[in-house]
C-alpha positions in Angstrom: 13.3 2.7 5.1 11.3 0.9 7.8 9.2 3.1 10.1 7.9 2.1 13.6 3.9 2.2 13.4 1.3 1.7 16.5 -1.5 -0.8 16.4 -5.3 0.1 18.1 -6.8 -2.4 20.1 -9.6 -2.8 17.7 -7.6 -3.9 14.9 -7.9 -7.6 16.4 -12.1 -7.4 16.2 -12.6 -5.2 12.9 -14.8 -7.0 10.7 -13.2 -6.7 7.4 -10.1 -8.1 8.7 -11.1 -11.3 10.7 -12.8 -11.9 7.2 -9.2 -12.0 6.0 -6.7 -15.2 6.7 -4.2 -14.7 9.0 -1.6 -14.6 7.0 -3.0 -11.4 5.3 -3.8 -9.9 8.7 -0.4 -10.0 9.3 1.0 -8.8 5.8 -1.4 -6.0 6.6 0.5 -5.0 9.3 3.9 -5.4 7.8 2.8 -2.5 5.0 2.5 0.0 7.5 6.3 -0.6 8.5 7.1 -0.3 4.9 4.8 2.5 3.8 6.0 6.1 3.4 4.5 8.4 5.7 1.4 9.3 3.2 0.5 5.5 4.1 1.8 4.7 0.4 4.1 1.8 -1.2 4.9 -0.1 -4.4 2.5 -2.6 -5.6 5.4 -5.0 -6.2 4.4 -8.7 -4.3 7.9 -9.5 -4.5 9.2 -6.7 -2.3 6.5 -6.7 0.0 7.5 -10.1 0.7 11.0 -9.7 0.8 10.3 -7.3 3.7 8.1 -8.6 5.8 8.2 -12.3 5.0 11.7 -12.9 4.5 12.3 -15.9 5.3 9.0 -17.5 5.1 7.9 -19.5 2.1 4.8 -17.5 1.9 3.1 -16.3 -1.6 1.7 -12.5 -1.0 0.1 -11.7 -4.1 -3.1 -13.8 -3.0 -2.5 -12.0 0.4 -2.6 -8.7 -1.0 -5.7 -9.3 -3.1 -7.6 -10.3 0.0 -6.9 -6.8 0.9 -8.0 -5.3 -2.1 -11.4 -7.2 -2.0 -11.7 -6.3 1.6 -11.1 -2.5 0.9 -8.1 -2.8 3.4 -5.1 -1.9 0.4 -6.3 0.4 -2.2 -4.9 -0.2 -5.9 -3.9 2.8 -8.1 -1.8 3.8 -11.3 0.7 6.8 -11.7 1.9 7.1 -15.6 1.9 3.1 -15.7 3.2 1.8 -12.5 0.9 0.3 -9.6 0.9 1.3 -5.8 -0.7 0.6 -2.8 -2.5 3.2 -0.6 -3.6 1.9 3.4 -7.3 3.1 3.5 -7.5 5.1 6.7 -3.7 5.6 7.1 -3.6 9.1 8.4 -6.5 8.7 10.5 -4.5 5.6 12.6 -1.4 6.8 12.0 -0.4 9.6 14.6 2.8 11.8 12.5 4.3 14.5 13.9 7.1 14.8 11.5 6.1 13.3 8.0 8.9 12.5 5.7 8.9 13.5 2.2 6.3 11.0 0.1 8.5 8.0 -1.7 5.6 7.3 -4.2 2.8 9.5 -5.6 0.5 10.7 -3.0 -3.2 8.9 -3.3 -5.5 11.1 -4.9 -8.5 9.8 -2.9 -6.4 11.2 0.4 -5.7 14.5 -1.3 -9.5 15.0 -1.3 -9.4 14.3 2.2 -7.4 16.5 3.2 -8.3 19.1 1.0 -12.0 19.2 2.3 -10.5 19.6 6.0 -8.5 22.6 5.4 -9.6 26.6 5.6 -7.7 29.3 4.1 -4.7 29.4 6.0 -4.3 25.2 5.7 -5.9 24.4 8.9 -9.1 22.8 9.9 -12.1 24.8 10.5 -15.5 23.7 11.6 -18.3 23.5 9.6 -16.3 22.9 6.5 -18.2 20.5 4.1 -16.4 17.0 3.5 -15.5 16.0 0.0 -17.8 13.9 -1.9 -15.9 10.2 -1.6 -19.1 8.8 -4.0 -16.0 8.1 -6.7 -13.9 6.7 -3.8 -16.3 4.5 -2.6 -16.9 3.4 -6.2 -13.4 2.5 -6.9 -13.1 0.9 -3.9 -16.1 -1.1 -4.7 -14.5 -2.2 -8.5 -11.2 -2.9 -6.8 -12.9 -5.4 -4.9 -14.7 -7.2 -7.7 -11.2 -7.1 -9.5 -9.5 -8.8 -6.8 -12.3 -11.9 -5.6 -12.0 -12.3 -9.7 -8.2 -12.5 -9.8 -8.7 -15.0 -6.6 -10.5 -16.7 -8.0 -8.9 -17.5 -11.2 -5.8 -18.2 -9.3 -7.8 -21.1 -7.2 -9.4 -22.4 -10.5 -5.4 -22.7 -11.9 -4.9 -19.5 -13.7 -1.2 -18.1 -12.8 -0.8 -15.9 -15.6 -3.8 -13.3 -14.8 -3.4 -9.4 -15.0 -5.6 -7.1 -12.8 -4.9 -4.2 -15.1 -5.7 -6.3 -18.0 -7.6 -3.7 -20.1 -10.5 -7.0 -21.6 -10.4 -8.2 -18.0 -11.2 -4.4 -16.4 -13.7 -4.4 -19.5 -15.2 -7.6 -19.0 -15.3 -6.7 -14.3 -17.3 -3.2 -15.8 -19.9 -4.9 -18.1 -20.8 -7.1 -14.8 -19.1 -10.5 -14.8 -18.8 -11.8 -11.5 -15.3 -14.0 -10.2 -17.9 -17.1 -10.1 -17.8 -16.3 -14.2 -14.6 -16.1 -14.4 -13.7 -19.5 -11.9 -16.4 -21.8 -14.2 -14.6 -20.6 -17.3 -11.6 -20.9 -15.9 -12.4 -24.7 -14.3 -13.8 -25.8 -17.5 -10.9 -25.1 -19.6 -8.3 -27.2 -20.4 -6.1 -24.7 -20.9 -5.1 -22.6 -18.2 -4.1 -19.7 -19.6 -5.7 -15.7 -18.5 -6.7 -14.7 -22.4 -8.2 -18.0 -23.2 -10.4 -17.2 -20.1 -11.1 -14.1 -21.2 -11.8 -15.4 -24.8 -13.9 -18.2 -22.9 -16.0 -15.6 -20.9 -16.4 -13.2 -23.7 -18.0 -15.8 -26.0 -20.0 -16.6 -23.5 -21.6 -13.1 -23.1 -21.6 -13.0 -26.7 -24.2 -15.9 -26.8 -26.1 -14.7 -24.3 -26.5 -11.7 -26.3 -27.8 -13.5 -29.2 -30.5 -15.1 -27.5 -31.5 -11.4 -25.4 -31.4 -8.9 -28.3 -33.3 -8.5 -31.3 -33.3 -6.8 -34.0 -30.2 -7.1 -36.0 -29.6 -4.0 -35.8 -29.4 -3.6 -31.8 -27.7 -7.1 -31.7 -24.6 -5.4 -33.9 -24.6 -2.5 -31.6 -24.3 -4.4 -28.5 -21.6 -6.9 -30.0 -19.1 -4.1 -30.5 -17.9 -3.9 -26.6 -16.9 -8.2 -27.1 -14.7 -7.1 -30.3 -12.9 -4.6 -29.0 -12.5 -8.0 -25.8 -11.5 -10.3 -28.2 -9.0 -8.5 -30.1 -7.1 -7.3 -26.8 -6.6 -10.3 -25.8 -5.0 -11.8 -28.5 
């Protein structure tokens, strides 16, 4: 169910968003409406474009990973399915009456909220915030997961996963979307596990020329086995 939301006057001059196009500014808006009252929806492209772009031929999935890499949606995973979570929803969000959560409450918000409560559930001063170190750090891997899935898309790769387990490998062990977008370019086939075949035989010969002896070369080449075989 749709829910009437307010917008702040500096939305239109926050940094992270005039990065964004305006299309995505605009789907940003649109998940609020469509969010439960956590600040929480399905990570489904098609029905976030089925509700606020309707009748627009508009594709959000690129949309919605310029959020990501902007820090604006955050990503996460409840017993295999993928939602959304609006960073700062409660905070711009004034709700007097919260309805009862339609997808599993964001444990980063949780934390939040935990951290600002006393012993009767209400906020007391002095109380020390919650360490968001981990927070900040998934934030920070979302983003490299989503300018990588951009760019593969730009360099013709449809068929990418951003929950790929070689791919999430691969973003971990450091390779950067300008990696993945020369791999992806210099391929004649366009297809998301011959990139990450592509990108993992590339680490795998930079390996060779960085590690000696044999012994810490077979070490090291463990991680790009465990690559290649997933993405068969």
């Amino acid at each position: 169910m749709a829910r009437i939301r307010t917008i702040k006057p500096d939305f239109w001059t926050d940094e992270k968003l005039t990065d964004c196009s305006l299309s995505a500014r605009l789907l940003f808006i649109g998940t609020w409406n469509f969010a439960d009252d956590s600040g929480n929806l399905d990570r489904s492209h098609k029905q976030i474009k089925a509700r606020v772009f309707p009748l627009d031929n508009i594709e959000c999935e690129p949309l919605i990973l310029e959020l990501i890499a902007q820090g604006l949606l955050i990503e996460y995973s409840v017993e295999g399915k993928l939602y959304l979570h609006i960073k700062g929803f409660e905070k711009h969000q004034l709700i007097n009456r919260p309805s009862k959560p339609t997808c599993p409450v964001y444990e980063g918000s949780l934390s939040a909220h935990a951290g600002r409560k006393g012993k009767e559930g209400k906020g007391e001063e002095g109380d020390v915030p919650p360490d968001s170190s981990n927070e900040e750090k998934n934030i920070e891997r979302q983003k490299r997961i989503a300018d990588s899935c951009l760019a593969l898309r730009n360099a013709g790769i449809l068929d990418f996963s951003s929950i790929n387990p070689s791919f999430i490998k691969l973003i971990d062990l450091g390779v950067t979307a300008d990696e993945f977008a020369d791999c992806a370019k210099s391929s004649s086939i366009k297809k998301f596990n011959y990139v990450i075949k592509a990108v993992s035989g590339r680490r795998e010969d930079a390996e060779k020329i960085k590690l000696s002896p044999k012994s810490e070369k077979s070490s090291k080449r463990d991680w790009l086995k465990d690559i290649e075989y997933e993405a068969k």
